[in-house]
N, C-alpha and C positions, 0 to 999 in steps of 0.2 A: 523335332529335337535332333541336334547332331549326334551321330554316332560313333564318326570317324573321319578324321581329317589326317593330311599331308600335306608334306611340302618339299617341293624341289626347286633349290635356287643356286643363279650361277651372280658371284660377284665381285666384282674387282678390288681388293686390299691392296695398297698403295703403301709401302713401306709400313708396316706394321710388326710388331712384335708382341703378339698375342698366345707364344706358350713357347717360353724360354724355361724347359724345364732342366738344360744341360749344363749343371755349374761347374767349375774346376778355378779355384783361388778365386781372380778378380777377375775370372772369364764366364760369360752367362751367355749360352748360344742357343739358338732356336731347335725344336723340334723337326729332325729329318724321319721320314719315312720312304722306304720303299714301295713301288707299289708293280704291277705288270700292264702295261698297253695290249691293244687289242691282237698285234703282232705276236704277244708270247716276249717281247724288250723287256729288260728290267729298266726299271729308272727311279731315280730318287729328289726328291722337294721338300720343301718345308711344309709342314702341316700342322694342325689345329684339332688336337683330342675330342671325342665326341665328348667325353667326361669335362672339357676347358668347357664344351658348347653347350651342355647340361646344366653345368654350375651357374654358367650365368643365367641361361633361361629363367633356373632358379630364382637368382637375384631379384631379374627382374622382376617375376612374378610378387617376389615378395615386395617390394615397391609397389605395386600395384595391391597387393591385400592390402597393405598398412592404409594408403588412401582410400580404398574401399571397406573399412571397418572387417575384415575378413579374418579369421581366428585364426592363428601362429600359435605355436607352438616354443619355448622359450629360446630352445635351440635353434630353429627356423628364422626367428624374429632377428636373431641377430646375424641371419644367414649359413651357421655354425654345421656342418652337415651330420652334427650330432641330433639324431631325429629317431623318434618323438624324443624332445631334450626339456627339461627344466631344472630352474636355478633350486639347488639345494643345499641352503649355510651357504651363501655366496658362490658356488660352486656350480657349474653347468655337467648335468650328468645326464645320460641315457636312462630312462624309465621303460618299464618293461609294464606296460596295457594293453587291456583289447582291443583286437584293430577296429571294432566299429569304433570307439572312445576317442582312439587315436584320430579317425578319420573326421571325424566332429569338430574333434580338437583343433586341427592344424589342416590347412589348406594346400601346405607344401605335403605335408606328410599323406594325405589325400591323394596327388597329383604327380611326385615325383618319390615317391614309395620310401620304404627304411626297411633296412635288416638290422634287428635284434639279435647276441648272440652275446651269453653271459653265462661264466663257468657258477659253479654252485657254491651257492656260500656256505654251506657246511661242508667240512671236509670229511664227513664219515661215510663210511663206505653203501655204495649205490645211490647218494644224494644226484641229484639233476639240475640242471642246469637251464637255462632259459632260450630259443631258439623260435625267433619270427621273423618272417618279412612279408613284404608287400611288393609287388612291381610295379614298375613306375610305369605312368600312364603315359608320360613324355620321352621319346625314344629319337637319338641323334645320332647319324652317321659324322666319323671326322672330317673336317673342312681340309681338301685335298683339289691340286689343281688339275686345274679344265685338259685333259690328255692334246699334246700338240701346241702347248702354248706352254711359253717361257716362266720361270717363276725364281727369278735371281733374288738372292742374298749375303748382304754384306756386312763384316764385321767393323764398327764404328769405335772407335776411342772418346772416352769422357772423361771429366776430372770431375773430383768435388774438392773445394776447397775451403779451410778448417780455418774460421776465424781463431776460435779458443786458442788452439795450436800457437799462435800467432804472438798472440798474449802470453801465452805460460812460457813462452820461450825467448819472446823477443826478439823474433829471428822472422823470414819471410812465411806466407802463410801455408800450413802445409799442405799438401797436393795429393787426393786420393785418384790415380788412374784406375779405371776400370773398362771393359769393354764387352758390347752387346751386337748381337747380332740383329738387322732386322730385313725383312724379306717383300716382296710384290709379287702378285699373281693374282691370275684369275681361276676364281675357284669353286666348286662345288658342294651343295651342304644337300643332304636330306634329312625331312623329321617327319615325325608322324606324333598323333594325338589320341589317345584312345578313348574317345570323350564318353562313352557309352560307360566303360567302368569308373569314373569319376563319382564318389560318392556308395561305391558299390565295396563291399567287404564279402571279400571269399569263403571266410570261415564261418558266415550265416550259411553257405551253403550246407557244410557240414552238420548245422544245430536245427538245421528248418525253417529259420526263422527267414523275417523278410530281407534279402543281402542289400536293397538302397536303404542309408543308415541317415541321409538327407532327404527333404522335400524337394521337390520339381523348380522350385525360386533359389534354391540354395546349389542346386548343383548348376541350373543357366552364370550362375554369380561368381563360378568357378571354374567352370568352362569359358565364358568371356575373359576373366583373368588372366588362363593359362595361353588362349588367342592370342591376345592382345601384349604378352609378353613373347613372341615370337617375335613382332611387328618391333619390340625394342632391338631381339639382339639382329634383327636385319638392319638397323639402322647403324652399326658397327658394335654395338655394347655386348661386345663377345669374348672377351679374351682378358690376358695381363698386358699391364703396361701402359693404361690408360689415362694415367695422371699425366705422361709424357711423349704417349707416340699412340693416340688415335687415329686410325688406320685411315686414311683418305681411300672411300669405301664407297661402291656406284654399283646399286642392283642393275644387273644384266638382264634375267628373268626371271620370272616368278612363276612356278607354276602349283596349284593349290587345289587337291583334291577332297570333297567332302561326300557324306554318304549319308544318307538320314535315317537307314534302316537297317547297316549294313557292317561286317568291316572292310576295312580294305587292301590289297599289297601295296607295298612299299614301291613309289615311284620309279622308275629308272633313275639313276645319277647320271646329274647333269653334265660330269666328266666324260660324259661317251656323246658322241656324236647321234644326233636323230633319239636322242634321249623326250622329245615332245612326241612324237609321232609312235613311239615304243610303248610311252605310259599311256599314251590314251587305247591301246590296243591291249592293255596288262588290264584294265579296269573293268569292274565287273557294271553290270545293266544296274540305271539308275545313279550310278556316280557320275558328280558334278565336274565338271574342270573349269577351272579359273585363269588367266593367262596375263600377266605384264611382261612387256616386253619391246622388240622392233619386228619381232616373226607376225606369221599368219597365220598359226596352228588350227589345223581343222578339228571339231569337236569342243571349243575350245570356248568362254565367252570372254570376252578380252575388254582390259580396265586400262584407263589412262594414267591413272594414279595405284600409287601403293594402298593410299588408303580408302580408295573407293572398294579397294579388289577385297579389303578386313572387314570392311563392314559390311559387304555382300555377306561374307563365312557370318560375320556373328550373329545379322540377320534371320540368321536357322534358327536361332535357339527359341525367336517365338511362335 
């Protein structure tokens, strides 16, 4: 059974606009960050929130419960980050359960955690309030580019134009400018999986009781899930802006660490140089390494395919 998995990939986004969270009037521009080179330089790029990277993971996943019959949560189901969420008098609210309950309940809520946090509904004096969370098993660094390599962006002008307008007026049709930013780079992402607490509730610790609140069939069904929705946001399905500017997006490397007994650290990023040769040297005895690529990393066992290199990892779980 998996314990603990990672991942470090470097990949090239090709004009994309995957987290425009800068608005001002008709102006929507991309997220810049700072970040430091190995020199001690400052420099600044476009980048991609680990929270942008999380959400979709999310997504995807829940794509993947729904076709796998896998229990959502109301809030979950419709992607809603209101979690543990259900519909009350048509209304999607935050419920406050036990986290084994919750864990059973919702596959997202399992795998990508919830904080609870509710003032008290009576207002008399020393009443309390309500305070849980869970940590999420899926953990993302932000998508930041490759150090020494270019990562230009340009601000683009669009119109929309307004049939109705046209009509009510009688006059030409009218013209909404607006203008976005979008960016190209090669870039770096890492993530890690904590597949060992999947299905696991911490607060058995506290009571005694047994903390896996799932059987051995139901957490492999949830752990492939949460796998196999990486494999989507590699395939670009990561970010905003998809209805109109899916990223022209070409894995570089992959590299993917599992441990069947074990946890693990977190890979080096792939934004540094000799990032393959550093992780296999950070890894403790008994972890696996996986390797897509053009290199020849030692340590390493190397997949021609993306997705020969997914089904070796999920292969573990029997």
């Amino acid at each position: 059974m998996l314990s603990y998995v990672t991942f470090a990939a470097k990949l090239i986004l090709n004009i994309h606009d995957l987290n425009n969270e800068t608005v001002a009037g008709n102006v929507t521009d991309i997220r810049m960050m700072e970040f430091v080179r190995p020199d001690g330089s400052r420099d600044e790029a476009p980048a991609v929130s680990g929270r942008m990277v999380k959400h979709w993971h999310q997504y995807a996943m829940t794509k993947l419960a729904l076709e796998k019959g896998l229990p959502l949560c109301d809030g979950c189901r419709a992607c809603e980050p209101i979690r543990p969420g259900k519909i009350i008098k048509g209304k999607l609210e935050q419920i406050s359960i036990p986290e084994s309950e919750a864990l059973r309940g919702c596959v997202i809520c399992d795998t990508h955690g919830f904080l609870i946090a509710k003032g008290a509904k009576s207002e008399e004096k020393g009443a309390k309030g309500i305070s849980s969370r869970r940590t999420s098993r899926a953990q993302f660094s932000w998508l930041i580019p490759v150090i020494g390599t270019e990562a230009p962006s340009k601000q683009v002008l669009h119109t929309r134009v307004s049939q109705q307008e046209e009509i009510a007026s009688g006059e030409g049709a009218a013209q909404m400018l607006f203008s976005k930013s979008y960016a190209s780079g090669v870039y770096a992402l890492v993530a890690a999986l904590d597949a060992e607490r999947i299905g696991f509730a911490e607060t058995s610790l506290l009571t005694g009781n047994e903390p896996y609140v799932l059987d051995e069939d139901e957490r492999k069904e949830r752990i492939n899930a949460a796998i196999d929705a990486f494999r989507l946001l590699l395939s670009g399905q990561i970010g905003a802006s998809l209805s109109h500017a899916v990223p022209h997006m070409d894995i570089v490397e992959l590299m993917v660490a599992y441990h069947k007994e074990s946890p693990l650290p977190f890979p080096v990023s792939p934004m540094y140089d000799n990032y393959l040769e550093k992780t296999e040297g950070l890894m403790t005895e008994g972890t696996r390494l996986l390797y897509f690529g053009d290199g020849e990393p030692e340590g390493t066992k190397k997949f021609g395919t993306i997705d020969n290199l997914f089904e070796e990892v999920i292969s573990q779980l029997d």
